[in-house]
C-alpha angles and dihedrals in degrees: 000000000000131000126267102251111202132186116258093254087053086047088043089058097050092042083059104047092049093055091098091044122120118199124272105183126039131202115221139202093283086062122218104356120180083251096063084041082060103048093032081062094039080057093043091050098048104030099029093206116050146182113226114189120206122205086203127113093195101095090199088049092057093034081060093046087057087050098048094045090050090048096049107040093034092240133144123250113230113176139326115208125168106326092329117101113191112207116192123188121166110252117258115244114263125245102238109206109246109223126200093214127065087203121107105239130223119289127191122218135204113219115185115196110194126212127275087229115044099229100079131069119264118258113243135203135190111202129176107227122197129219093264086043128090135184109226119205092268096064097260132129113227126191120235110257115257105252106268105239131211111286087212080061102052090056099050087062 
């Protein structure tokens, strides 16, 4: 599979949103092992734009392990500065689940009340709310409010 190839604006955009990045996946001493392929895809697919970190001091070794990584993931490369390696590969589009019913469906919901000294364990409580129900910041469920409807109406009738 070949690399992604962008136009400097669109690496320029990516450079700057994974500024703030921190690596996810690292590159040890035994260099680029199936395992870190693997994780370095299982990151692509999930985040979409990456830090890799390298623990070599060979910058072609690193410059071929950018390569390598792009080629075979089908990613974009990004920059390489210093030991870091930014990947970038466009997400893939989510399956929604398709559901018959329009109807929202019963949820449950876990409430935790914590004591009122600190010393004891928080109660907690596990209730099943349904689509017209809500659980309000003080723990209770709280039905939806029937539609108000037009007074006029109401005295036509």
């Amino acid at each position: 599979m070949p690399a992604i190839i962008l136009t400097p604006a669109e690496r320029k955009e990516q450079r700057a949103a994974a500024h703030h990045l921190d690596p996810v996946v690292m590159v040890g001493g035994d260099g680029l092992t199936p395992a870190v392929v693997k994780e370095t895809d299982a990151a692509l697919k999930a985040h979409g734009l990456i830090k890799v970190r390298v623990f070599s001091d060979d910058r072609t070794a690193r410059e071929a392990m950018l390569g390598q990584l792009c080629d075979e993931l089908s990613a974009a490369p990004i920059q390489h500065i210093g030991k870091l390696l930014v990947l970038w590969r466009p997400l893939p589009p989510k399956a929604k689940a398709e559901r018959e019913d329009a109807m929202p469906g019963p949820r449950v919901v876990k409430i935790v009340k914590f004591a009122k000294n600190g010393n004891s364990r928080p109660t907690i409580k596990k209730l099943k709310v349904f689509g017209n129900e809500r659980v309000t910041a003080g723990g209770e469920v709280k039905r939806a409010k029937p539609r108000q409807g037009s007074v006029k109406k109401q005295r036509q009738d």
